[in-house]
C-alpha positions as a Python dict, from the first residue, in 0.01 Angstrom:
ca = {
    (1, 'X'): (0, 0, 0),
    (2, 'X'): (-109, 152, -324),
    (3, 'X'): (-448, 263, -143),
    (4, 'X'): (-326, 370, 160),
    (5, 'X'): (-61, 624, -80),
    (6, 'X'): (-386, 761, -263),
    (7, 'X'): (-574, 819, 91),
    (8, 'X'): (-240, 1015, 204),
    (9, 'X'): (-312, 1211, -120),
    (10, 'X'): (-664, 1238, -38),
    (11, 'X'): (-588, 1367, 287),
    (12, 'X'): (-350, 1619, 174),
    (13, 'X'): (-586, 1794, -71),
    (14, 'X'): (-873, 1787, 209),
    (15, 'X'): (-638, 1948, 453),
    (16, 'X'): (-559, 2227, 147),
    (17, 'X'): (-927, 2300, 177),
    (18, 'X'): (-1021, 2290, 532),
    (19, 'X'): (-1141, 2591, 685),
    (20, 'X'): (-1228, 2784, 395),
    (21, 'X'): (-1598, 2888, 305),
    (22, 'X'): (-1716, 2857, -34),
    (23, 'X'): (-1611, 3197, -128),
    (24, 'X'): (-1252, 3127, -11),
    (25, 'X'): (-1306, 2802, -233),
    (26, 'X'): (-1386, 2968, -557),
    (27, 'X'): (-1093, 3241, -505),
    (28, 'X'): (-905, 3235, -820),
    (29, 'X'): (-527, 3224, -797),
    (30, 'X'): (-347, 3494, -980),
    (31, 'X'): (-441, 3671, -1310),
    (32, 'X'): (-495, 3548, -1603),
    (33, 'X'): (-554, 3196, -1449),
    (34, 'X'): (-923, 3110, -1302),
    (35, 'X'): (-758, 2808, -1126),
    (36, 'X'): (-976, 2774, -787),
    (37, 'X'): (-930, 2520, -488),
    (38, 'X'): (-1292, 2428, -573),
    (39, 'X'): (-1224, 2384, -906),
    (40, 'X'): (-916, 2167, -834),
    (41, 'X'): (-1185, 1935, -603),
    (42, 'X'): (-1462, 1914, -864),
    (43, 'X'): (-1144, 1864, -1139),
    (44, 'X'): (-1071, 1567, -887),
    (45, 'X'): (-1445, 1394, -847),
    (46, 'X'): (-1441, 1366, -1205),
    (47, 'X'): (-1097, 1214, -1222),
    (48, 'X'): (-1205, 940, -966),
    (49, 'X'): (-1554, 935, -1095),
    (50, 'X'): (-1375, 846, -1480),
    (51, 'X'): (-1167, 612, -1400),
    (52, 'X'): (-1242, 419, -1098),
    (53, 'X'): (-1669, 396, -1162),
    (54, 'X'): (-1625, 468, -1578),
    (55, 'X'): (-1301, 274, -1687),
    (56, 'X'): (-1263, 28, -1406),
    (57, 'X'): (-1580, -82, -1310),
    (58, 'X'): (-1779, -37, -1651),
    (59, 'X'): (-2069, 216, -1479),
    (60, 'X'): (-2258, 413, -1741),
    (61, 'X'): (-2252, 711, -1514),
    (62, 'X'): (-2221, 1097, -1704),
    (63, 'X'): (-1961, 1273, -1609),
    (64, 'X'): (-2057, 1556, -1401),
    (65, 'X'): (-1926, 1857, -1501),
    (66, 'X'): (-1706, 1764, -1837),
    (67, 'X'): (-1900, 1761, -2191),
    (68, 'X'): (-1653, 1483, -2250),
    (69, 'X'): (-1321, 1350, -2111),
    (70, 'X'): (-1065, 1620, -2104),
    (71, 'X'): (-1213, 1950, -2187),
    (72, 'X'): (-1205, 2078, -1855),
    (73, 'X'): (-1242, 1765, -1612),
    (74, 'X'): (-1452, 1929, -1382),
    (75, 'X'): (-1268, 2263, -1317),
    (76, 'X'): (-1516, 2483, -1384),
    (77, 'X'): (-1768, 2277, -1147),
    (78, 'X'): (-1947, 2510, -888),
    (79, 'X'): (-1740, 2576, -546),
    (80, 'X'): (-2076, 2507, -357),
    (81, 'X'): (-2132, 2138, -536),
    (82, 'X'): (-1708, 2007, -610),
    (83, 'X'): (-1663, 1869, -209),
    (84, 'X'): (-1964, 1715, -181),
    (85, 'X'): (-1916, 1545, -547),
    (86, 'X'): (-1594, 1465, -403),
    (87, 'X'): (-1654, 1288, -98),
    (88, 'X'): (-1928, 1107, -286),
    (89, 'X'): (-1692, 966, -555),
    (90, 'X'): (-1432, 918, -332),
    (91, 'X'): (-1600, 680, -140),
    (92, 'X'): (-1747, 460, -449),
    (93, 'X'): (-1368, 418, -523),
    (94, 'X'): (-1276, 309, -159),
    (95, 'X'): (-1566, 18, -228),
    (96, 'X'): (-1474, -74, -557),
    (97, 'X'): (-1094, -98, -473),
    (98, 'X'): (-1210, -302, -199),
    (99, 'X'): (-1403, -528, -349),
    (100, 'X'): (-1181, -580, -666),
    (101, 'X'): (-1034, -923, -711),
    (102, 'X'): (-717, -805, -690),
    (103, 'X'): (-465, -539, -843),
    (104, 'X'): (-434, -748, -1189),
    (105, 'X'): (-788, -661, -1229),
    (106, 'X'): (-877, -463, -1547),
    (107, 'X'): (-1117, -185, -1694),
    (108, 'X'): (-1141, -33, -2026),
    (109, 'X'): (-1008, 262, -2090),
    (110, 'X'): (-1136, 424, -2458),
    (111, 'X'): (-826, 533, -2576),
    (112, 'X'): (-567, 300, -2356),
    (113, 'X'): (-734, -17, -2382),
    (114, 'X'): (-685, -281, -2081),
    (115, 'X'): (-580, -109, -1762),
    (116, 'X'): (-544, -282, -1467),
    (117, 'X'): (-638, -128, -1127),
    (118, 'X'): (-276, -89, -1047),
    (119, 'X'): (-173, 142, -1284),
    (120, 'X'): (-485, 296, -1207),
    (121, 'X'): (-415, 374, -852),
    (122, 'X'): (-45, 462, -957),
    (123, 'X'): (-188, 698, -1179),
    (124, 'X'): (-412, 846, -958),
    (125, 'X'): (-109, 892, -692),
    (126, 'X'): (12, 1058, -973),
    (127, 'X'): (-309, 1287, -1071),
    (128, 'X'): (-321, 1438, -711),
    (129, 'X'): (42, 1466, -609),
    (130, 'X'): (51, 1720, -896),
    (131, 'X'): (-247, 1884, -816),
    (132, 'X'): (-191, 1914, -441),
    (133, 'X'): (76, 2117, -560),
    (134, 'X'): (-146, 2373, -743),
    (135, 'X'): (-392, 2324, -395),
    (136, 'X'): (-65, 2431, -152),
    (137, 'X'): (-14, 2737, -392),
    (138, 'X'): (-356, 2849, -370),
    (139, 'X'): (-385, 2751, -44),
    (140, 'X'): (-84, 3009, 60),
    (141, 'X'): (-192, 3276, -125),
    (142, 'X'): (-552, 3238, 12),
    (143, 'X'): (-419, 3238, 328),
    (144, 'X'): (-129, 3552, 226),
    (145, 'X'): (125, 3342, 337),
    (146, 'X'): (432, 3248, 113),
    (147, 'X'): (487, 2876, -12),
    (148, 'X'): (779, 2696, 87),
    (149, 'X'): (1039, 2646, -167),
    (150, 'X'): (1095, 2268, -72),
    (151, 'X'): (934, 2014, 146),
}
């Protein structure tokens, strides 16, 4: 259930971006921010890069864009490389949730300790639920359309 809640989210951020060229992706939302939909789509590789390939399964992979967890997290990442980073991570977190023994299984997380991969999934619910938020925004005004005050 957990991973079929984080594919919903997946979808819904994927949806936010489809259609839109790679200028459309690197439009910045409103003054002073630089927030872009690419951005917000590298910002989320990294996230599932970190914790599902770095903290859960123990891969010495770099991040890609970050100099270290939590500067930026990827959003700054180039429009023309963040979906393609994306898909890529995504999908090496759809294997190793998989292939995991089971939700009680654990990474290492450098400042949490132990995590298990269901409070990882519940916190990546968490991670894009808030940022498909931003994406709808962006989305609207992209698209000069206003957002809707409630769902």
């Amino acid at each position: 259930m957990l991973a079929a809640v984080l594919e919903g989210q997946r979808d819904a951020l994927a949806m936010m971006c489809a259609g839109l060229s790679d200028t459309q992706m690197a439009t910045a939302s409103v003054d002073p921010s630089t927030l872009t939909l690419a951005g917000l789509v590298g910002h989320m590789a990294e996230v599932e890069r970190a914790w599902f390939r770095r903290v859960f399964a123990g891969e010495d992979v770099p991040l890609r864009w970050s100099r270290f967890p939590g500067d930026d997290f990827g959003f700054d990442g180039p429009a023309e490389a963040a979906y393609d980073a994306w898909y890529e991570e995504c999908a090496r977190s759809r294997e190793l949730v998989a292939t995991a023994p089971g939700l009680d299984a654990t990474g290492r997380h450098p400042r949490r300790g132990e995590v298990s991969l269901r409070w990882i999934l519940c916190h990546m619910i968490e991670e894009y639920a808030r940022h498909n938020g931003h994406a709808e925004a962006l989305r609207a005004g992209i698209d000069d359309v206003p957002v809707p005050a409630t769902h």
